[in-house]
N, C-alpha and C positions, 0 to 999 in steps of 0.2 A: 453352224454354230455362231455364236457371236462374236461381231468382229473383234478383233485386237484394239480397236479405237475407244470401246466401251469399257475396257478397263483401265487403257489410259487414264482419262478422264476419271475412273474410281480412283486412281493414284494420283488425282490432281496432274497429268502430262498432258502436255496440247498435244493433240495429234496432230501429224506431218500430211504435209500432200498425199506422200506413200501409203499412207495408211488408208484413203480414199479410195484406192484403187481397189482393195480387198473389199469394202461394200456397198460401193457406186463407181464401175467400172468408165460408164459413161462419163461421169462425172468430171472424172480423174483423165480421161481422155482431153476431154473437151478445155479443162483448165492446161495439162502439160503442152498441149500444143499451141495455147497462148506462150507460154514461157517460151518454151522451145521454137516459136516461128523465128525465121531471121527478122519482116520488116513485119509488126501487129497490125499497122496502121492500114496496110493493103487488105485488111479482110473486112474491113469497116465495120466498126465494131462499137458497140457503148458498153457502158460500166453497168450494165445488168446481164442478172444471171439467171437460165432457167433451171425452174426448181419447180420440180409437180405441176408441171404443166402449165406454171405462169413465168412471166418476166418479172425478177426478184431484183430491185434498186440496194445493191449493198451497199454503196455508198453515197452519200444526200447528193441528189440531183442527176444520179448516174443514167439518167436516161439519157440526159443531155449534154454528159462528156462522154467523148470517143475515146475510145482505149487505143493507147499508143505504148511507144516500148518504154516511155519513160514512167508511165503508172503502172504496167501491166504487173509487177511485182506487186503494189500495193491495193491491185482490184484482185490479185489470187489470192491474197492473205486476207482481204475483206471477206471475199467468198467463204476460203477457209470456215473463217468466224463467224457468219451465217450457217453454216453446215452442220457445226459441232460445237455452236453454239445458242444461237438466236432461235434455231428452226426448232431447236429439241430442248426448249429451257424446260419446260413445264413437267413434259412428261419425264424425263431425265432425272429434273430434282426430285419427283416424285421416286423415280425409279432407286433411287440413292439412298432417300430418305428408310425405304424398305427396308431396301440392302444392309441398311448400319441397324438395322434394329436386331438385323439375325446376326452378324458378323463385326467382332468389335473393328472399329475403323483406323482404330493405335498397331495394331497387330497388324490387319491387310498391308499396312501401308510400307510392308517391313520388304514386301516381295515385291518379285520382277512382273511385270507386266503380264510375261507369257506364264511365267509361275503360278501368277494367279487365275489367268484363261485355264491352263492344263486342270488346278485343284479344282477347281470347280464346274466345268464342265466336260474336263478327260482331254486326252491326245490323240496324236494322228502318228505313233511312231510305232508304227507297227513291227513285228515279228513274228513271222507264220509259221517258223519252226517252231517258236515258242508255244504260239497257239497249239501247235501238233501235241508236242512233249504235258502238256497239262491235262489234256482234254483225257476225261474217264469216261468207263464204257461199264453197262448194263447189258447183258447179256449179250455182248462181243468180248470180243480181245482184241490188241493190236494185233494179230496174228491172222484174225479174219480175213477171209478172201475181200469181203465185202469193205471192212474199215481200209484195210491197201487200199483198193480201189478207191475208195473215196476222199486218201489223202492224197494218192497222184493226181485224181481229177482237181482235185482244190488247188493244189500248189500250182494246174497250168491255166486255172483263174485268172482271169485280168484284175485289175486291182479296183475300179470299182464292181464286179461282183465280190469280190470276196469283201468291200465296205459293205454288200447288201446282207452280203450272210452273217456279216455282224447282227445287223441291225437285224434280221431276221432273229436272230438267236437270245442277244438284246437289249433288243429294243432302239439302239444305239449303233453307231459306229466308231465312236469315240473310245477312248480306252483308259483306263486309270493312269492316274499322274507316275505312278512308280512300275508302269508296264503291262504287258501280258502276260507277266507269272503272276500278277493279282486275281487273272479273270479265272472263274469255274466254268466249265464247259459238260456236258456229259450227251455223248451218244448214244440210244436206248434200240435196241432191234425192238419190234409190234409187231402187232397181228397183219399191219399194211404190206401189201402186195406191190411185183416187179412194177405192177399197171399202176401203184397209187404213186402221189407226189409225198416227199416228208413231207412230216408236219413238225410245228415247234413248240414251248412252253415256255415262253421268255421269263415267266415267274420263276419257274426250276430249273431255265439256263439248259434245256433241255431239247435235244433234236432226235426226233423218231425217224429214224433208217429204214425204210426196208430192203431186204438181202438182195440188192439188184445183184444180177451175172455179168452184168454188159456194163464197160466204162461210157460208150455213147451214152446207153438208158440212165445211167446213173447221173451225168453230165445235166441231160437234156430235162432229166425231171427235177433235178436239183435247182439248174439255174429258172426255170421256169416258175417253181416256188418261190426261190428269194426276190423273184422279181415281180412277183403278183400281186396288185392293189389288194384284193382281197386273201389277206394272207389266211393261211389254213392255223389254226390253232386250238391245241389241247385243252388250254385252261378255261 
């Protein structure tokens, strides 16, 4: 998803160092342990910074000051302002400029940062009982040997398979701002056999079952599906 930095900046907030770290890990490495060395001056170092693959002068003439402990605060916050500022003006403004055409910018400006990450592009706060308790069925029941089976197999999921089977189901692994009792789910039994893998219908929010016996088979063709570049689908 997009970092929490890009909304910032829709809220007019500078982003923090911290925030660096969620989408250039490196990045946020490389600056913290400037800050954080005991002596800077031992790693001999100048006031440029790399950035795609070049040496980036963020501040005039920083080729030819070495960074010591006594700038090293004001060559991070230079960087900083290069990063999420200088480097992304153009396409940024552009990006904005969009953004306020669909979305009035009096209104956005009313919410929290993550408030507005979650509305507009969903959450990561999942509940899988949830998921269970909503999910409708087409020619099953809860009661089915086959759907048990298939909610024991899911709930001993690792957690990014079961983000796949989101996304397999869809499209997404993100989830509406007001939870998983927003989402529709519905598991359909088919003509597909123990031998086939399901298949899905992300338009219809739809997952085709077939009546596996076996928790392995059921496991092994499941997770093989959600995890398949070329996904199998109905529509």
């Amino acid at each position: 998803p997009f970092p929490l930095a890009l909304f910032m900046k829709l809220l007019t907030i500078e982003p923090s160092l911290e925030n660096l770290s969620e989408m250039d890990p490196d990045s946020y490495g490389y600056l913290r342990g400037i800050l954080d060395y005991d002596n800077v001056e031992e790693l001999d170092l100048y006031c440029t910074m790399p950035w795609e693959g070049q040496c980036v002068e963020v501040i005039p003439n920083g080729e030819n000051q070495p960074l010591t402990n006594k700038n090293r605060e004001r060559f991070v916050e230079a960087c900083m302002n290069y990063i999420f500022q200088t480097s992304i003006k153009e396409p940024f403004d552009e990006f904005r400029r969009g953004f306020f055409q669909i979305l009035d910018e009096k209104l956005i400006k009313y919410f929290h940062r993550q408030e507005l990450r979650d509305m507009l592009i969903g959450s990561n706060d999942y509940d899988w009982q949830m998921l269970e308790q909503i999910t409708a069925y087409q020619g099953y029941n809860i009661l089915h040997p086959t759907i048990k089976m298939f909610w024991k197999v899911f709930h001993e999921m690792t957690l990014d398979e079961k983000k796949l089977f989101l996304t397999f189901i869809f499209g997404s692994d993100q989830i509406p701002v007001m939870g998983m009792k927003c989402l529709k789910i519905m598991i359909s039994s088919c003509e597909l056999t123990e031998d086939d893998y399901p298949e899905a219908a992300t338009c219809f929010e739809t997952l085709y079952l077939p009546k596996y016996t076996s928790p392995k088979s059921l496991r092994t063709k499941l997770v093989t599906a959600i995890k398949s570049k070329k996904k199998l689908n109905r529509e």
